[in-house]
C-alpha positions as CSV (number, residue, x, y, z in Angstrom):
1,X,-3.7,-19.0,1.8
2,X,-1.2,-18.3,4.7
3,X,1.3,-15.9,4.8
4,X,4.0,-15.5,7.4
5,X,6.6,-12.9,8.2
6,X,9.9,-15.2,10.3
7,X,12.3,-12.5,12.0
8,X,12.7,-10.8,8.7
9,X,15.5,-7.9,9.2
10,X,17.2,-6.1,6.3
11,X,20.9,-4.4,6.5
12,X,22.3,-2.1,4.3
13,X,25.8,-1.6,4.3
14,X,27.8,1.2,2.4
15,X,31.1,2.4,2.5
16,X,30.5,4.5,5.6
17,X,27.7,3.0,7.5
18,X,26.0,-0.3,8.3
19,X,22.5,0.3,8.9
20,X,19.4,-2.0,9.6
21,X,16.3,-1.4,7.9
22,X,14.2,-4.0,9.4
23,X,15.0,-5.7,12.6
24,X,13.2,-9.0,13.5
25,X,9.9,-8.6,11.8
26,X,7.5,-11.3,13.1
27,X,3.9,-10.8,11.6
28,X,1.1,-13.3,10.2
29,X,-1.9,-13.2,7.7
30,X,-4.8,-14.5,7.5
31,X,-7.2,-15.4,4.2
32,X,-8.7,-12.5,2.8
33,X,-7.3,-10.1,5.2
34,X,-6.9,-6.5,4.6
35,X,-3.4,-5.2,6.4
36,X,-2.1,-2.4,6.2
37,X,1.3,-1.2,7.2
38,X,1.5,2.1,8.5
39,X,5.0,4.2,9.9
40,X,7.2,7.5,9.5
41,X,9.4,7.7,6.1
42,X,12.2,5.5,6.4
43,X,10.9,2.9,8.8
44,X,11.3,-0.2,5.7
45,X,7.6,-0.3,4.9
46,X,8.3,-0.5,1.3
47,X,10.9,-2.8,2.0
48,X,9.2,-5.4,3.9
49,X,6.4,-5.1,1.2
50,X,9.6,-6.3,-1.3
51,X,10.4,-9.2,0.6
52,X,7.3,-10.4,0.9
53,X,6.8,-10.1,-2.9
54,X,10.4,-11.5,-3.6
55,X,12.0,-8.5,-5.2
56,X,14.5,-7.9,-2.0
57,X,16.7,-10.3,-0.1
58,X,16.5,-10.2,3.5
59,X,19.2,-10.0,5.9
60,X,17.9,-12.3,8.1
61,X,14.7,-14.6,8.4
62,X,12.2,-15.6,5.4
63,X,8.7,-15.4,4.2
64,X,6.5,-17.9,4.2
65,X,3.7,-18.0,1.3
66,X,1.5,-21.5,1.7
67,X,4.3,-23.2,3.8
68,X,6.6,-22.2,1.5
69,X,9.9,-19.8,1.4
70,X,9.3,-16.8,-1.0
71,X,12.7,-16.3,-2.8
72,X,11.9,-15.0,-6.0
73,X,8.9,-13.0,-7.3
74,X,5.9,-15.4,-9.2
75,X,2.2,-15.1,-10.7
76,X,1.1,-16.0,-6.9
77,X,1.9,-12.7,-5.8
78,X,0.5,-9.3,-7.5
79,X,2.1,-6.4,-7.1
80,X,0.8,-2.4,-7.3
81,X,3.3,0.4,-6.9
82,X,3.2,3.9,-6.4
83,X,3.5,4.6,-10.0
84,X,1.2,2.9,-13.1
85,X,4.5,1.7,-14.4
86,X,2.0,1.3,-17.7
87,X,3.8,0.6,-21.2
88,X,2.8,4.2,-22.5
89,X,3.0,2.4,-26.6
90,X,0.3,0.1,-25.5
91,X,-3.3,0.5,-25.5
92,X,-5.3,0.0,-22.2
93,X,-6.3,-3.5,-23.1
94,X,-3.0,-4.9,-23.9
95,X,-1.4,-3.1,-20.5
96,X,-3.7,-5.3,-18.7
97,X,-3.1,-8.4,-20.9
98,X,0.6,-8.1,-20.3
99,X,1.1,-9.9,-17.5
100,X,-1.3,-12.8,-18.6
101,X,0.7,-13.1,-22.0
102,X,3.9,-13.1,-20.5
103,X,2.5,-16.2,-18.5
104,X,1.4,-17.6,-21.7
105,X,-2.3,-17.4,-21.3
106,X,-4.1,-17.7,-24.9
107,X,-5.8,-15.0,-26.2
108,X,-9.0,-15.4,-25.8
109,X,-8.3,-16.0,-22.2
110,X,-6.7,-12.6,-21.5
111,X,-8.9,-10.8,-23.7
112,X,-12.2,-11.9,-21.6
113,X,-10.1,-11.7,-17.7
114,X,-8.7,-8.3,-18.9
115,X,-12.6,-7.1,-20.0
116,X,-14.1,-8.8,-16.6
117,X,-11.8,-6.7,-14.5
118,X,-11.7,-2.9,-16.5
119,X,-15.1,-3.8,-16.1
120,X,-14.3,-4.1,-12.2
121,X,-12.8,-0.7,-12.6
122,X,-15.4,0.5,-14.4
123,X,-12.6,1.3,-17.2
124,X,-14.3,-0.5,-20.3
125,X,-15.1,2.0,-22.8
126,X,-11.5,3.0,-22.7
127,X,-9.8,-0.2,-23.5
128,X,-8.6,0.8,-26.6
129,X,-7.2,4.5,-25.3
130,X,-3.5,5.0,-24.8
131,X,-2.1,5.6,-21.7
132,X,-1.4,9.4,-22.6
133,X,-4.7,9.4,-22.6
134,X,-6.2,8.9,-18.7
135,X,-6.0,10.9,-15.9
136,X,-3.6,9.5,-13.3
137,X,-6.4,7.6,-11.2
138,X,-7.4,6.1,-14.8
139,X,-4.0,5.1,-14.8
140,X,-4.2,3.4,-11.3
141,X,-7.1,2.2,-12.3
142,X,-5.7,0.0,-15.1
143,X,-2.5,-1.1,-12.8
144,X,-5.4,-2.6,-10.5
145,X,-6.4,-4.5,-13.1
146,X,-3.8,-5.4,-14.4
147,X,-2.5,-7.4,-10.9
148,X,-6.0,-8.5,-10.6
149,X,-5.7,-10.3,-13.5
150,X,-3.3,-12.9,-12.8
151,X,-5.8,-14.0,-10.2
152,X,-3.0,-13.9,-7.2
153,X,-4.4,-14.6,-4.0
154,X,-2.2,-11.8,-2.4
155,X,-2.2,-8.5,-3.6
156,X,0.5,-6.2,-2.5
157,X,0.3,-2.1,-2.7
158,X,2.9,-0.1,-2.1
159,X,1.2,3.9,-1.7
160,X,-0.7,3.3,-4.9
161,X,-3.0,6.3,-4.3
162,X,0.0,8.5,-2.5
163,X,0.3,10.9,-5.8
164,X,-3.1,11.7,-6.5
165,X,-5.5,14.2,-5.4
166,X,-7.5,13.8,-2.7
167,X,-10.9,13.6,-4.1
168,X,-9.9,11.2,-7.4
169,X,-7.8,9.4,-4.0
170,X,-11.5,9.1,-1.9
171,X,-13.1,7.5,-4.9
172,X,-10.2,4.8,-5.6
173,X,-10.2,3.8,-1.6
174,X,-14.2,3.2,-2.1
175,X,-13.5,1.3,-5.1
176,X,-10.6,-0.8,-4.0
177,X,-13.1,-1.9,-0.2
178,X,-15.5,-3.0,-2.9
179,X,-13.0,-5.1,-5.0
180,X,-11.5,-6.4,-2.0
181,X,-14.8,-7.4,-1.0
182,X,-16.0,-9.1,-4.3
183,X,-12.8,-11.2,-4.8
184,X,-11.6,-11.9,-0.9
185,X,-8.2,-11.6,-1.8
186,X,-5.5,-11.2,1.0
187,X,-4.1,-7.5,0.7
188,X,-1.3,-5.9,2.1
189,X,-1.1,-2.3,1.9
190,X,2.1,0.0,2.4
191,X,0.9,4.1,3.5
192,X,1.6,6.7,5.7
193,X,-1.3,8.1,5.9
194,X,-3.3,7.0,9.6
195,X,-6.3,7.8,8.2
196,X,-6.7,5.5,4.6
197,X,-5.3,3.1,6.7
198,X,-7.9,2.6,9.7
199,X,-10.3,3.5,6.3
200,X,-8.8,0.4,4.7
201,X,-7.9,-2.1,6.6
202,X,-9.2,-4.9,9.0
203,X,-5.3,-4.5,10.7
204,X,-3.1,-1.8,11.4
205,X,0.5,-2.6,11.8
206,X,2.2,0.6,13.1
207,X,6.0,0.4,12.8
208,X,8.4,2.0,15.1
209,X,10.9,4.6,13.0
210,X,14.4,3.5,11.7
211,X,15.1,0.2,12.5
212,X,11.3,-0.5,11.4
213,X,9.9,-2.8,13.8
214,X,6.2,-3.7,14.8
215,X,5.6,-1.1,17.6
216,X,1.7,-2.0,17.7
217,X,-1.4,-3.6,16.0
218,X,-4.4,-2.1,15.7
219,X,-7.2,-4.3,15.0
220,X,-10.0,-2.2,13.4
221,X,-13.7,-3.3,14.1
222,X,-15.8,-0.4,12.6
223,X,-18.5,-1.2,9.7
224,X,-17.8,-1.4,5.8
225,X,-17.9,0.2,3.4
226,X,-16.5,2.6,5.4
227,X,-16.0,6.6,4.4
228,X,-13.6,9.3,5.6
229,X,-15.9,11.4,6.9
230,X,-17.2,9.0,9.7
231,X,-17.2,10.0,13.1
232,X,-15.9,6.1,14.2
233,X,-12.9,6.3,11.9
234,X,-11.6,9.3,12.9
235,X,-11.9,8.6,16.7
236,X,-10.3,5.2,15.4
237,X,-7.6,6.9,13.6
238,X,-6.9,9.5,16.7
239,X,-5.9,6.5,18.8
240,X,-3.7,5.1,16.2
241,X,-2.1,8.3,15.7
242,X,-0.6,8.6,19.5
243,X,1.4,5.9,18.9
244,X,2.5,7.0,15.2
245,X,3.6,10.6,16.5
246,X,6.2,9.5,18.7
247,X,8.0,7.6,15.5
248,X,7.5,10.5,13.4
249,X,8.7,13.1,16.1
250,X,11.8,10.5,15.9
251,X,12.5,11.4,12.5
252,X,12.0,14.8,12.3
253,X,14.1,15.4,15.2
254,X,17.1,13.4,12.9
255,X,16.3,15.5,9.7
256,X,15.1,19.1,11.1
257,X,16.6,22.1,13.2
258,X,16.9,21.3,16.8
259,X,13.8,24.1,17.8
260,X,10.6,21.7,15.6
261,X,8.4,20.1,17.7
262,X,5.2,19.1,16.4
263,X,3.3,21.0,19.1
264,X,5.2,24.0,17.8
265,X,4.3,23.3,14.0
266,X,0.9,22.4,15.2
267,X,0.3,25.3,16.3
268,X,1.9,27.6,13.9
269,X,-0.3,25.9,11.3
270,X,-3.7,26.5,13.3
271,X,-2.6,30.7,13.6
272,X,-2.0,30.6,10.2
273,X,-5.1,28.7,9.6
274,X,-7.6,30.9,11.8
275,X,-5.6,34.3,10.6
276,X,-6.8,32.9,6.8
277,X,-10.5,32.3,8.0
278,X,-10.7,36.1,9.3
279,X,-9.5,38.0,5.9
């Protein structure tokens, strides 16, 4: 599988403003790579990750998938959002089969792909629970599945673990290095988090703040699986984070009071912090 990224740029334009997203976005992926797409809010991460899947029109440029121009989304793309987006009437089983059924797989097709990967997920026992039922990472859980079902080489992610808590969050980033692993898809991954993206992926692709461009990649070298707690990754994630904070100090500076800083926020948290640890 290859995957290209041609000049993409994406303009909005409203009554009162024209204003680009994405300006001339040149990036290429290999097999079985894990990217991930790190930047400030606002900088078109989500929207690139769109494109690529089909579901937005760029401005400019195209996407190549296997030589050819993506236009429209397809079965050779899988897609994971922030949310589940599970059908909340069906039962676990069936939210996994949907994509398969829509794509007219018979029955007994889905029925044993759907069981291979909630066994993936480690999910089985609750195939026949309701979505009311799981916790939120259960829920993420099955909306893994679920795109690992259509058997797409790329997987794209858009902040899938971004509302969850942090240790539920720690387990799913273990999980998702050890499916990645076992099926060698390609996997691009949208966050804004530095460190679940040095955690995750084999590339970092920090993107500068509104118009999102590539600012710098980060090719990460450290051992897998690898944990948050490691000394390497957050040394890793310190260097990527020098070049983040000048895109995020960008944005803050456009949406808070002229006296924030970020050395004056970091500090005023550490006070606070060490004022909280002497009580």
């Amino acid at each position: 599988m290859s995957l290209v990224v041609d000049g993409i740029s994406k303009r909005f334009v409203t009554k009162n403003k024209d204003t680009f997203t994405l300006d001339n976005i040149n990036l290429s992926f290999k097999q079985g790579e894990f990217i991930c797409l790190l930047g400030p809010s606002g900088c078109g991460k989500s929207t690139l990750l769109n494109i690529i899947a089909g579901l937005e029109k760029p401005t400019s440029g195209k996407i190549l998938l296997n030589d050819k121009e993506v236009k429209e989304v397809g079965p050779d793309k899988a897609f994971m959002f922030q949310e589940a987006a599970l059908f909340p009437w069906l039962k676990v089983i069936d939210n996994v089969e949907f994509g398969m059924k829509m794509a007219g797989i018979s029955k007994e097709e889905r029925r044993e792909k759907a069981l291979k990967y909630l066994k993936m997920v480690h999910l089985t026992k609750f195939q026949n629970s309701f979505v009311h039922e799981l916790s939120g990472g259960m829920r993420q859980r099955v909306s893994l599945a679920r795109a690992l079902t259509l058997d797409s080489e790329l997987l794209l992610m858009d902040e899938p673990f971004s509302a969850l808590d942090s240790q539920t969050k720690s387990i799913l980033q273990l999980e998702l290095q050890k499916i990645w692993w076992e099926t060698k898809k390609t996997v691009v991954f949208v966050t804004h988090n530095v460190e679940e993206a040095v955690l995750l992926g084999d590339r970092v692709i920090v993107m500068s703040a509104n118009p999102g461009r590539v600012k710098r990649e980060f090719k990460i070298q450290l051992a897998r699986p690898r944990e948050a707690q490691s000394v390497d990754l957050a040394y890793v994630s310190a260097q990527v984070m020098k070049d983040l904070k000048e895109e995020v100090e960008k944005v803050a500076k456009a949406e808070y009071d002229s006296d924030w800083s970020i050395e004056k926020n970091n500090v005023l948290y550490n006070s606070t912090n060490n004022m909280g640890d002497g009580l």
